[in-house]
C-alpha positions in Angstrom: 95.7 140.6 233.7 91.9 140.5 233.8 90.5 141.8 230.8 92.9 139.6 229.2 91.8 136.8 231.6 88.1 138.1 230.7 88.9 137.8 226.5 90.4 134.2 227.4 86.9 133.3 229.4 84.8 135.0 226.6 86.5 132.6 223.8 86.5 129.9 225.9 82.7 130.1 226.3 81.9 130.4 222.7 84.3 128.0 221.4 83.1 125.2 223.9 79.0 126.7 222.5 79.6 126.4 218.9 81.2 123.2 219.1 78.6 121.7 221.3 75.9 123.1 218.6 78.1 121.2 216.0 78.4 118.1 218.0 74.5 118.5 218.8 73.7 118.8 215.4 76.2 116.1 213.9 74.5 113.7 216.6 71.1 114.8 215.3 71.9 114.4 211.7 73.6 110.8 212.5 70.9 109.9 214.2 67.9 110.9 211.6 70.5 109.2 208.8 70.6 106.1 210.9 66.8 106.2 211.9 65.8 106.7 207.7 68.5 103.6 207.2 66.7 101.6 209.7 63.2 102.8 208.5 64.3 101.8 204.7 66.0 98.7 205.9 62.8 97.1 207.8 60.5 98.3 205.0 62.6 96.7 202.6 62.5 93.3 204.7 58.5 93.7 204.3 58.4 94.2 201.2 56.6 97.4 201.2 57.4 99.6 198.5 55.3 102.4 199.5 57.7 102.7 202.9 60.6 101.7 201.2 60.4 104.2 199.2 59.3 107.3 200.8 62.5 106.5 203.5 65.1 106.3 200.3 63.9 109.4 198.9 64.1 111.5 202.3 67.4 109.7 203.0 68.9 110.8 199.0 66.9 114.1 199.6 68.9 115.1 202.8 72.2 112.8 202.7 72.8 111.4 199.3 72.2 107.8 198.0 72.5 105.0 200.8 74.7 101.9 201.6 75.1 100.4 198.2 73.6 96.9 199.6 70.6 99.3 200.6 70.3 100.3 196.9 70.7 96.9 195.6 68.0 95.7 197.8 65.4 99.1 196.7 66.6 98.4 193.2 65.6 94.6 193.6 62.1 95.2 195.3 61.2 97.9 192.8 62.2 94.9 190.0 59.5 92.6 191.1 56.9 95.6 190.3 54.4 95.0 188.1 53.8 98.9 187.4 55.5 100.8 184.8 55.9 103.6 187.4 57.9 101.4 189.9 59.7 99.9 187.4 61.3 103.4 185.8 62.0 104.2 189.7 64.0 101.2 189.4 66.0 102.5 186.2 66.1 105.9 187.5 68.0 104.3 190.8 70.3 102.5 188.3 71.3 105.2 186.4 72.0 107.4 189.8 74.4 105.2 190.7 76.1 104.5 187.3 76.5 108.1 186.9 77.9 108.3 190.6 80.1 104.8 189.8 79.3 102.5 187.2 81.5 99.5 189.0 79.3 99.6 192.4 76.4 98.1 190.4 75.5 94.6 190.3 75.6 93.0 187.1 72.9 89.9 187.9 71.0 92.6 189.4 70.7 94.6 185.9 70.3 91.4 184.5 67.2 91.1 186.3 65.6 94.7 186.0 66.4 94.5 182.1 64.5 91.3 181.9 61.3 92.7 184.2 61.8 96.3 182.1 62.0 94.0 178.5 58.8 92.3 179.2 57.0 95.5 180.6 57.5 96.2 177.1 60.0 99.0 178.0 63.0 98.6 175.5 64.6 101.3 176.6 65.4 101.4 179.9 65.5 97.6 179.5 68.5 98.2 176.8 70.5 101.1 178.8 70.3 98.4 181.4 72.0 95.6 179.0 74.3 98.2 178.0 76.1 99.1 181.7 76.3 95.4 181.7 78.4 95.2 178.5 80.6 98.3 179.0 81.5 96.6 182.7 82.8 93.6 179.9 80.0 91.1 180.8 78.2 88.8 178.9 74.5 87.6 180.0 73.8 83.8 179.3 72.5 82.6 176.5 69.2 82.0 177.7 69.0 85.6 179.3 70.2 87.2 175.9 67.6 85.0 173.7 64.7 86.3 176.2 66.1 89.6 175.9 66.0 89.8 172.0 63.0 87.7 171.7 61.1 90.5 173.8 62.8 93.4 172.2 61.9 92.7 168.4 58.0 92.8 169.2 58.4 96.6 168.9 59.6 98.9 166.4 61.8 101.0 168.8 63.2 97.3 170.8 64.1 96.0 166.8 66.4 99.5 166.0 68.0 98.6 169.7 68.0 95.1 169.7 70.2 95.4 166.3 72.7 97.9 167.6 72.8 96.0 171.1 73.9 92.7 169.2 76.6 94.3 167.0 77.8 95.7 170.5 77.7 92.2 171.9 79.6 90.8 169.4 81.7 93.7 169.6 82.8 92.7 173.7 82.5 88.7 172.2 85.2 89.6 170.0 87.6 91.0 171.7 86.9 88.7 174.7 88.4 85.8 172.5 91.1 87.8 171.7 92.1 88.5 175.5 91.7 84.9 176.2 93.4 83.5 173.3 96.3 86.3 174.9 96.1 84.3 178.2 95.2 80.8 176.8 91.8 80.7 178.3 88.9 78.8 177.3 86.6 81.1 174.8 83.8 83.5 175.6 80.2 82.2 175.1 79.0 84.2 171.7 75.3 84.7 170.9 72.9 82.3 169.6 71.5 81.3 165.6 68.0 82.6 167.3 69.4 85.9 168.5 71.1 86.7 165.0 68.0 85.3 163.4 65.5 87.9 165.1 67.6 91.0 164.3 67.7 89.9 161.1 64.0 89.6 160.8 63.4 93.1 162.4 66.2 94.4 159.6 64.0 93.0 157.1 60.7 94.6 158.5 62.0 97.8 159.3 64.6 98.2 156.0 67.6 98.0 157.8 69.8 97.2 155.4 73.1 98.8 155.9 72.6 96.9 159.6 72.1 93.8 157.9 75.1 93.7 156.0 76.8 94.1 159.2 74.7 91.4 161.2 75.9 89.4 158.3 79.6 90.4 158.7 79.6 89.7 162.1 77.8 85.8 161.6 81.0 85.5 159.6 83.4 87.0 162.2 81.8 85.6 165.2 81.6 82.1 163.5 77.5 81.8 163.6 76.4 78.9 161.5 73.8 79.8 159.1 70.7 77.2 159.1 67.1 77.3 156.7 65.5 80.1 158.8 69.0 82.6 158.8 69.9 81.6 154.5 65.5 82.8 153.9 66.2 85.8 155.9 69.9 86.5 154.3 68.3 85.7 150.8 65.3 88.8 151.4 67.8 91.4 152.2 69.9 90.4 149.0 66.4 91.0 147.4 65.9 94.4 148.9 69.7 95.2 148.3 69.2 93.7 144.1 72.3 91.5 145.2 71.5 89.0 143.1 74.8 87.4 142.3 75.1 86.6 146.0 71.3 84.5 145.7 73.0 82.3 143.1 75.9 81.5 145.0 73.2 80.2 147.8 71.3 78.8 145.3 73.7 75.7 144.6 73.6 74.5 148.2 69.8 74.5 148.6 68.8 73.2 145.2 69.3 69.3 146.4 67.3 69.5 149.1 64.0 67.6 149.5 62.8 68.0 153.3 58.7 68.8 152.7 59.3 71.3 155.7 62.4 72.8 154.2 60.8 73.2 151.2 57.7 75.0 152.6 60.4 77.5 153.9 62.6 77.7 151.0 60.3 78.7 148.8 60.8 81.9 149.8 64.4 81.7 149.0 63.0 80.7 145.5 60.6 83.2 145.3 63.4 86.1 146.3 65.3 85.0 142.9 62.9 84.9 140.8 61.3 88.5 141.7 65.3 89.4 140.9 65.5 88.0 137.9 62.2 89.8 136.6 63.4 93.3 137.7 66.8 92.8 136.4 64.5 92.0 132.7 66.5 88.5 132.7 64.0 86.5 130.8 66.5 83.9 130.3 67.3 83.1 133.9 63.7 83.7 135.2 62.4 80.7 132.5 65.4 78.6 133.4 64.8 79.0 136.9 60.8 78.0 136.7 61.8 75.0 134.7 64.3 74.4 137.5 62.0 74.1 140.4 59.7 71.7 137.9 62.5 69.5 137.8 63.0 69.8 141.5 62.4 66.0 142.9 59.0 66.3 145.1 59.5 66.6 148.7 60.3 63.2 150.4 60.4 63.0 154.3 63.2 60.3 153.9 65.4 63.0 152.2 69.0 62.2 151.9 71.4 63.8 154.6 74.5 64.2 153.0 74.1 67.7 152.9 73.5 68.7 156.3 77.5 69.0 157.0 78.5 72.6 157.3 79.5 74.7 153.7 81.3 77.6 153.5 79.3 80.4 150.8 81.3 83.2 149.7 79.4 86.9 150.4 81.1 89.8 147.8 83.6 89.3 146.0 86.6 86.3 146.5 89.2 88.9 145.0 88.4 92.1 146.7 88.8 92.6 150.1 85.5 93.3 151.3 84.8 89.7 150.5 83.8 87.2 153.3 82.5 83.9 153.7 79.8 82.3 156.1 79.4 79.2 157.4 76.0 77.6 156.3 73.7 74.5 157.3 70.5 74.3 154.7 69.2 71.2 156.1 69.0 72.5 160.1 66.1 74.1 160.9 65.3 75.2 164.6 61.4 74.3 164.9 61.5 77.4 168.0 61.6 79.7 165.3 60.3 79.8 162.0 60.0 82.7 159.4 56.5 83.3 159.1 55.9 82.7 155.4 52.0 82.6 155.1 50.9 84.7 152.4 54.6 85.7 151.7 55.8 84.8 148.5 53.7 85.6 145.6 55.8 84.1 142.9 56.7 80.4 144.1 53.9 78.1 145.9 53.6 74.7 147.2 51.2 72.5 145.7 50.9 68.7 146.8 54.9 68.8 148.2 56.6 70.4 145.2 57.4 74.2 144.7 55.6 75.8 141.5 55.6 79.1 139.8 52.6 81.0 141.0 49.5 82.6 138.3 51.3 85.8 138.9 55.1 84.2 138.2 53.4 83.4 134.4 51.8 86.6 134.1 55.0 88.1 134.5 56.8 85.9 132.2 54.1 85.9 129.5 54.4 89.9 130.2 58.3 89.7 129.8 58.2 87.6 126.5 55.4 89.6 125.2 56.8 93.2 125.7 60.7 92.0 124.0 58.4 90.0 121.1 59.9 86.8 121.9 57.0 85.1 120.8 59.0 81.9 119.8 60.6 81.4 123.0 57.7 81.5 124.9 56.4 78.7 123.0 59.7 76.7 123.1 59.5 77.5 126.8 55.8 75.5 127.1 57.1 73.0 124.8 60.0 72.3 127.1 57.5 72.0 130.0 55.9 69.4 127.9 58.7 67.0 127.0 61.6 67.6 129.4 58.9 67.7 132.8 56.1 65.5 132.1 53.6 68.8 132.4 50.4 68.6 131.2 50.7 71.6 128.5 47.3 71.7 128.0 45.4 73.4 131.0 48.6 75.8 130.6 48.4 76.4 127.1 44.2 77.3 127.7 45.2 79.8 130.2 48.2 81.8 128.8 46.2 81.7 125.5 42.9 83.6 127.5 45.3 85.7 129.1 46.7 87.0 126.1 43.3 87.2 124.3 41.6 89.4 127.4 44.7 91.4 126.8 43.6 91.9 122.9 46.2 90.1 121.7 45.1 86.8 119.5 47.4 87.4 116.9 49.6 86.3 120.1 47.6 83.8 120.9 47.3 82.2 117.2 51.2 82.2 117.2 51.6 80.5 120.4 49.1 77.9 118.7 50.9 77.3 115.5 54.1 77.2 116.9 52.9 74.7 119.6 51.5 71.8 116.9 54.1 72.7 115.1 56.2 71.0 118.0 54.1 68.2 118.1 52.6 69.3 121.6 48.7 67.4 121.7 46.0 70.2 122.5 42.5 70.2 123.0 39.4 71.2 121.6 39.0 73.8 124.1 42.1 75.6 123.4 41.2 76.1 119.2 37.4 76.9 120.5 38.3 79.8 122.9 41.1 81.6 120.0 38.1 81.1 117.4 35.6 82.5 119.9 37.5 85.4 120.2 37.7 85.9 116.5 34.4 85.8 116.3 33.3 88.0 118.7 35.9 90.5 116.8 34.4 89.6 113.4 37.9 88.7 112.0 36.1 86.0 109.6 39.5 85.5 107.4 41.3 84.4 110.8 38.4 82.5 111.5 38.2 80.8 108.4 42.4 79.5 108.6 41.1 78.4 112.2 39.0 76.1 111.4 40.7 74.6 108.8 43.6 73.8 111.4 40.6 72.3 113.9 39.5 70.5 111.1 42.8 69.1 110.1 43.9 68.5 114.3 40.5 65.8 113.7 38.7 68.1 116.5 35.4 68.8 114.8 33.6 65.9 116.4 34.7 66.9 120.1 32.0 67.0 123.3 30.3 70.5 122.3 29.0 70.9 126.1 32.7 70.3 127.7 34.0 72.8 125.4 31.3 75.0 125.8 31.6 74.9 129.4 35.6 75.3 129.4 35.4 78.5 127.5 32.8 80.0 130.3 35.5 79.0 132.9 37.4 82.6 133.8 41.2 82.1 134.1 42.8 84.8 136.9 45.8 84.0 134.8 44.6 87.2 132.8 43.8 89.2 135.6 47.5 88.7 136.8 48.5 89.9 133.6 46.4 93.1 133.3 47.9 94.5 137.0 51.2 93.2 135.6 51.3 95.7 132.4 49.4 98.5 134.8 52.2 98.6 136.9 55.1 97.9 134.7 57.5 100.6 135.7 59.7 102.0 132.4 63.6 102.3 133.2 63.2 100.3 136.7 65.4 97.4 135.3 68.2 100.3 134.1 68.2 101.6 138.0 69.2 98.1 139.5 71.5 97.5 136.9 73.1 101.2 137.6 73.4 100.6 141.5 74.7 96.8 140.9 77.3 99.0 138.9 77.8 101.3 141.4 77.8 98.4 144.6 80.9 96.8 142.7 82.6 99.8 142.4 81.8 100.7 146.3 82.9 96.8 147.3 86.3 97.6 145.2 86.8 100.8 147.2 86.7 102.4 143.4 84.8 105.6 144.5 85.4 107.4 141.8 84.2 105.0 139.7 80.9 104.8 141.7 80.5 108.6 141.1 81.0 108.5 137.6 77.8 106.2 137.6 76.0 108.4 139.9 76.7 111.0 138.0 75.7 109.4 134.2 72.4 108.2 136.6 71.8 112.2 137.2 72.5 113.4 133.6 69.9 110.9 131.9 67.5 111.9 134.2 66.8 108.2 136.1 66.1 109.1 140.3 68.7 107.1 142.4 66.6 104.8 145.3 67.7 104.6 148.7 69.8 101.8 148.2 72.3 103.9 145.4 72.6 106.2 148.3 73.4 103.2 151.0 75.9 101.9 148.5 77.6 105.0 148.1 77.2 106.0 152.2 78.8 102.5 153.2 82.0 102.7 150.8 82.3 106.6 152.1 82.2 105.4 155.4 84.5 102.7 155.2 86.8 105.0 153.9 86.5 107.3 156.2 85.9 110.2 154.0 83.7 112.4 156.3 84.0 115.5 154.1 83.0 113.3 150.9 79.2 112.5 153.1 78.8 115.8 153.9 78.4 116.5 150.1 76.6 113.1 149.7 73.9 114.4 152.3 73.2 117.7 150.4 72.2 115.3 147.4 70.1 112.7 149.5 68.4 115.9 151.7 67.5 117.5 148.2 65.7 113.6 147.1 63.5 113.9 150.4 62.7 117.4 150.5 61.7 117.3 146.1 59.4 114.0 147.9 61.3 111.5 145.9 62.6 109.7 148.7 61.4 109.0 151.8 63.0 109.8 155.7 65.0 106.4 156.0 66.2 105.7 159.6 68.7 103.4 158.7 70.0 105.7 156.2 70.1 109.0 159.4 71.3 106.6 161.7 74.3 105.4 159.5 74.9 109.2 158.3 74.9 110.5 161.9 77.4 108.5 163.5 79.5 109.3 160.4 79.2 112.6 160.9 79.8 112.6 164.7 83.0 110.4 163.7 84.0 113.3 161.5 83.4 115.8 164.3 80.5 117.5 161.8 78.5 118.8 164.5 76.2 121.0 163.0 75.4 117.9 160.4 75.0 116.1 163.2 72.1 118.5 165.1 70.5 118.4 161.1 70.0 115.2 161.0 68.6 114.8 164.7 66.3 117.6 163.9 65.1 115.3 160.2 64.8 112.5 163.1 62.6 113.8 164.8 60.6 115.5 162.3 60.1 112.1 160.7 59.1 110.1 164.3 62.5 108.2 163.9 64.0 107.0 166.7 66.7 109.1 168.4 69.4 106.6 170.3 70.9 109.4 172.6 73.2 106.4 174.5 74.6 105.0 171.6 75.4 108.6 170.2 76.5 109.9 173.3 79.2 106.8 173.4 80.2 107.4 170.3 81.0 111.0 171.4 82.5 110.0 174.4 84.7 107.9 172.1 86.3 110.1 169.8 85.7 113.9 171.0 85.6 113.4 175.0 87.9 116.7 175.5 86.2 118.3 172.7 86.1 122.4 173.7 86.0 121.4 177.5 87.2 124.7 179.1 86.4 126.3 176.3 83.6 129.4 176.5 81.8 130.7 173.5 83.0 134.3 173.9 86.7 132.7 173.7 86.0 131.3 170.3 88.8 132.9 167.8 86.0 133.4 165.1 82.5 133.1 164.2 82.8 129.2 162.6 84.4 128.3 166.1 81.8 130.1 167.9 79.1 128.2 166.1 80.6 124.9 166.1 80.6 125.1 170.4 77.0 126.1 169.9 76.3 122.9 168.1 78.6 120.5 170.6 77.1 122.1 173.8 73.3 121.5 172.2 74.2 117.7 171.7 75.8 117.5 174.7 72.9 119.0 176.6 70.5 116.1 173.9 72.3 113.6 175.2 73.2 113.9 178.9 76.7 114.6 179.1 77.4 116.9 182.3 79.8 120.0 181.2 82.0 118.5 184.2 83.3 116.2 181.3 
């Protein structure tokens, strides 16, 4: 019975020691947890950071993140932080805890640290922070959003986020009002004019157009009303696009407007269609449209405002589905933000309230009519000015004539000159003096000799010798605009934006084939396709979902930028990307982060990593790369496991 009683006393005694040392240290651990609490909890009340701090790392360090009203509190301190180092502790909190939960945090506390992060000039952090508020299906207020945006576009990075964040707001807006409309609720609060009107502008500065023609989409989904400042901005993306069907279209609602403010802003809208109509070669429309804005009324502040109701324009096509229509509003013009047009348009100016062609608009219609030999028509043209616009012909008719002559063209110039006193037009002395100057100078005595005959017969002889001498010393830039017009005249540029409007109505009818056979005829005669041919092509691909199809697209657009002819376009890698992570293309996918980065374009590793999270969440999850059945397998993980590891997402998924 002893040593048994001695084994029972021997356990005893152990069994009561290590539990005591547990207990002891349990108490000891509790007690430095609840001592770090209470040191993080005062320093907090302070105000201190430095304290605060220093306690919530030793507390994470040792047991783990603290109470989450704790966090909230460290998270809110760190907010008020001027310094960029304080402020990514802040995010760095944020994103521990998402990671741990994504419903403990506070959404008007994120609201807050993405507004401090946003004006830190930290887009970002300040847009991962917007983000966990919209995937917890919340909408900031208007007035947070607008602050959010306005601070976003001043940078190049904030403008490529600030356009993906509001196609992801409108996203949760969207199907907000379809839940509510479900439970008969009153509708979710969408985003402003402003907000739309700022991505916009960064689309236009950066060349965002494939986002544009969404942010456009999604004015008409969402129900934005378009005013002055959206249409301008709408108009110079149809410009970079060479959608020039859909200017005219707009062009109906804003010719009867008068407003001098609206017109100081529409000329741009002007100026957008008449650049067009040059470098599609329409002569006809570019002279119709100068004598249009001639006949414009001039800009009266007591404009009438039967036009300010709402219109509906038609974008695309009526018959094809891509089609859409926006709601516009010509005559409202937010006075918070205006387009910056100073030193914009070059083609249309405002001169004492009424919109004129520009020096350079003649030069390139005097270059137009010139170079197709439609001598007569350029004449009828300044006739027309004459009789049907009250223009004085004559200061005109001095000009284009000295333009044509510094060009070495006075046969030109003699033509213009008969054809205009033929028409009855009255000219000058001046205008005869500087054509016979020229013949002179160029010893052409028999021209010389018809000349003055005609001076003679016009009853000019006994003109003022010193006004005409002094005219004729009077340089016109008029010919100066016209020599860096026929420098840079670019052959076969007109046949390229009449091949992609080809091939954009093919893409808009979903008639891909079609589209290709353009392409194709584009390749064979030896004419380089832009950017846009390839955005057209990209967009109908995409919509179709015809992954393979943009794999083989890419090999022709990476062969354009490698050959130089093309440059790295973000929009273009960004919209090829998430095709090819839709598509499960994975090694396209790590080629075209790699041309991303080679080029300095910004890589958005949260919006890719959603979009992988999306459609290949389960994607190889248990699977190791020496189970891979063959070599293409094998590969394929090595290419998932590299953007996983780019992006952030834990192998735990």
């Amino acid at each position: 019975m002893k040593p048994c009683y001695n084994m029972i006393l021997q356990w005893s005694v152990q069994h009561f020691s290590t539990s005591l040392h547990e207990t002891i240290q349990w108490e000891c651990l509790s007690s430095s947890s609840e001592t770090l609490s209470k040191k993080l909890e005062v320093a907090l009340k302070d105000d201190n950071v430095d304290e605060a701090w220093e306690a919530f790392s030793s507390f994470r360090r040792l047991y783990g993140l603290p109470k989450l009203q704790l966090v909230n509190r460290m998270v809110l301190l760190l907010s008020y932080s001027s310094s960029h180092q304080w402020l990514q502790k802040a995010y760095d909190i944020t994103l521990m805890v998402y990671k741990e939960n994504p419903n403990y945090l506070d959404c008007s506390l994120l609201t807050k640290l993405a507004l401090t992060l946003v004006r830190a000039q930290m887009p970002i952090p300040a847009s991962t922070s917007l983000r966990i508020i919209l995937e917890n299906a919340k909408l900031p207020s208007l007035d947070i959003l607008s602050t959010l945006f306005l601070h976003l576009v001043k940078t190049e990075v904030g403008s490529y986020l600030a356009i993906d964040l509001l196609i992801e707001t409108c996203e949760l807006f969207l199907y907000k009002v379809t839940e509510r409309k479900k439970a008969k609720k009153v509708g979710a609060i969408k985003p402003s004019v402003n907000v739309f009107n700022l991505v916009l502008d960064s689309c236009v500065r950066y060349g965002c157009t494939l986002k544009a023609q969404e942010i456009i989409r999604l004015m008409s989904s969402v129900g934005i009303v378009a005013d002055a400042n959206s249409i301008i901005l709408i108009a110079r993306i149809f410009q970079m696009t060479g959608q020039r069907g859909e200017l005219k279209r707009l062009k109906e609602y804003i010719d009867c407007i008068s407003s001098p403010s609206l017109s100081r802003q529409y000329r741009q809208f002007y100026d957008c269609l008449l650049s067009l109509h040059f470098i599609y070669g329409d002569i006809d429309a570019a002279t119709e449209l100068v004598l249009d804005l001639y006949r414009r009324p001039k800009s009266n502040k007591f404009f009438n405002n039967e036009f300010q109701k709402h219109c509906l324009v038609q974008i695309g096509s009526s018959n094809l589905k891509s089609g859409f229509k926006v709601i516009i509003e010509p005559t409202k013009l937010d006075n918070d933000f205006l387009i910056d047009v100073q030193g914009s348009p070059e083609l249309v100016l405002l001169s004492d309230g009424k919109l004129v062609p520009s020096e350079k608009a003649f030069a390139k219609l005097i270059n137009a009519f010139v170079r197709e030999r439609m001598i007569g028509e350029l004449c009828h043209f300044m006739t027309t000015l004459h009789k049907e616009v009250d223009f004085k012909v004559n200061g005109l008719c001095f000009n284009v004539m000295g333009a044509c002559i510094q060009m070495g063209w006075s046969d030109v110039a003699h033509d213009i000159l008969d054809d205009l006193e033929s028409a009855g037009v009255p000219l000058e002395a001046n205008t005869y003096a500087l054509l016979l100057q020229a013949y002179c100078e160029d010893n052409k005595l028999e021209e010389s000799k018809k000349l003055s005959k005609q001076i003679e017969k016009a009853g000019l002889l006994g003109t003022d010798d010193d006004a005409t001498s002094t005219s004729l010393e009077t340089k016109s830039h008029l010919g100066e605009f016209l020599e860096k017009e026929i420098q840079k005249e670019h052959v076969g540029s007109q046949l390229i934006y009449d091949l992609n409007n080809s091939i954009l109505f093919f893409c808009q009818a979903n008639m891909v084939e079609d589209a290709m056979r353009t392409f194709r005829r584009m390749r064979k005669r030896n004419i380089r396709p832009t950017m846009q041919t390839f955005k057209f092509l990209l967009d109908c691909y995409s919509s179709l979902q015809s992954y393979r199809a943009i794999t083989i697209l890419w090999g022709e657009i990476k062969r354009e930028m490698e050959d130089k002819d093309l440059a790295a376009d973000r929009d273009l890698l960004d919209y090829l990307l998430l095709n090819f992570l839709k598509g499960g293309y994975f090694e396209r996918v790590m080629e075209i982060i790699s041309y991303m980065s080679k080029h300095n374009n910004f890589v958005d590793k949260w919006k890719y990593k959603r979009e992988y999270m999306k459609f290949h969440k389960n994607l190889y999850r248990n699977l190791k790369v020496s189970e891979a059945k063959t070599e293409a397998q094998s590969k394929r993980l090595e290419h998932v496991r590299a953007f996983r590891v780019l992006v952030g997402i834990n192998q735990r998924y």
